[in-house]
N, C-alpha and C positions, 0 to 999 in steps of 0.2 A: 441540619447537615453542615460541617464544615470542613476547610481543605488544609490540609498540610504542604504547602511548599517551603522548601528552605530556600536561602538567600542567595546561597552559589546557584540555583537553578533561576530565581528571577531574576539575576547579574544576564544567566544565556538567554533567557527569552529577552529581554534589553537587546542582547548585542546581537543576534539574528534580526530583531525588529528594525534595528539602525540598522543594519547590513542591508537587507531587502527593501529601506526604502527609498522611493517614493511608492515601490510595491509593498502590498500584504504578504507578510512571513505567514508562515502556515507550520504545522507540526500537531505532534499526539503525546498527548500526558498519559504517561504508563505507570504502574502501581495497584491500592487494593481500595476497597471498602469496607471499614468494620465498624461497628458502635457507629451509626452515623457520622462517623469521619470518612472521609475522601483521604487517602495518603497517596501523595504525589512520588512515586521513585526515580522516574527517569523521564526526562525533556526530551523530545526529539524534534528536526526541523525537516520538514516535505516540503515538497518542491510543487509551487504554486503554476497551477497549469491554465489558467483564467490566461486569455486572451493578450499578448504586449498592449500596452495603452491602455488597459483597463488595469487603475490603480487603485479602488476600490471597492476589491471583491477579491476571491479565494477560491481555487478548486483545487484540493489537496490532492495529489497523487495517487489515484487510488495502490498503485503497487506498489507504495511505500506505506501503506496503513494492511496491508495483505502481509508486507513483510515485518512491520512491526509487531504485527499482532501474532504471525508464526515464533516469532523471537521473543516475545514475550511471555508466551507458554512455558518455552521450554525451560522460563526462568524463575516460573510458578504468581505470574502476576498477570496480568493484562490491562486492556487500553481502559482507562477511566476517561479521558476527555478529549476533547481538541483545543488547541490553540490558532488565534489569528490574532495581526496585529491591525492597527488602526493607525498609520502614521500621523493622519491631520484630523481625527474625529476624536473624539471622546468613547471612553471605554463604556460603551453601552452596546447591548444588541441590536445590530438594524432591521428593518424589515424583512430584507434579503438575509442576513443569519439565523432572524427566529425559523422563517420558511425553513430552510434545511437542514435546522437543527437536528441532530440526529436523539432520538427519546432516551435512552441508556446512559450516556455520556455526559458530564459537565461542557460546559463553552465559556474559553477565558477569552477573554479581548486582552490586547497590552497596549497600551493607548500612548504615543510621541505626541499629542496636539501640546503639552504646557510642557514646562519647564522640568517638573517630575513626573516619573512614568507612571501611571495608572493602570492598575493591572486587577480587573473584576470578573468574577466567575458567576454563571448562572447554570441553573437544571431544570430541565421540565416539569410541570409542577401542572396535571391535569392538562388545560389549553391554554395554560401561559408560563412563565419563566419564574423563578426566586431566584434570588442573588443567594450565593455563596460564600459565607463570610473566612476568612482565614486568620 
């Protein structure tokens, strides 16, 4: 399986990751799946509902993934992934986002800990994760 992001779309998951941190940005990858490709169409950023003071971790909105995913019918595609970002960790899945992974969907990290952004995608793969190569 592989993913199709373009580069104006990892420019915005970048600049919402800097925005939200020292918090995790959150958001939903919309677009299709065909021939074992993932096409990425459109980024969006949710509104991270995890606790103030808890800087490493995520609960996406659920009313803005209700409303993504109405919105995104109407325009003959829907939700392929989620997004979170990582501002001091490396783009890996942690414990706590294997757990809640949802089975359907890709999970991208976008990783601030270096210098350059790190941005890795993984899928459910039985009872554990494959990375996603793009």
């Amino acid at each position: 399986m592989r993913l199709r992001l373009v580069e104006s779309q990892r420019c915005q998951l970048e600049a919402w990751a800097r925005e939200c941190a020292p918090r995790e940005a959150c958001g939903l990858l919309l677009g299709d799946t065909c021939d074992g490709e993932i096409r990425v169409d459109r980024v969006t950023l949710g509104r991270n509902l995890a606790p103030e003071g808890i800087d490493d971790a995520f609960v996406l909105d659920p009313m803005h993934t209700v409303a993504v995913d109405r919105e995104s019918r109407r325009h003959g595609c829907g939700i392929v992934g989620i997004w979170h970002s990582h501002p001091r960790s490396p783009a890996e899945l942690s414990a706590r986002d294997r757990e809640h992974a949802a089975r359907d969907w890709c999970h991208m990290v976008v990783s601030l800990a270096s210098e350059s952004v790190d941005i890795r995608t993984w899928r459910r793969d039985g009872a554990g994760f494959v990375q996603i190569h793009d």
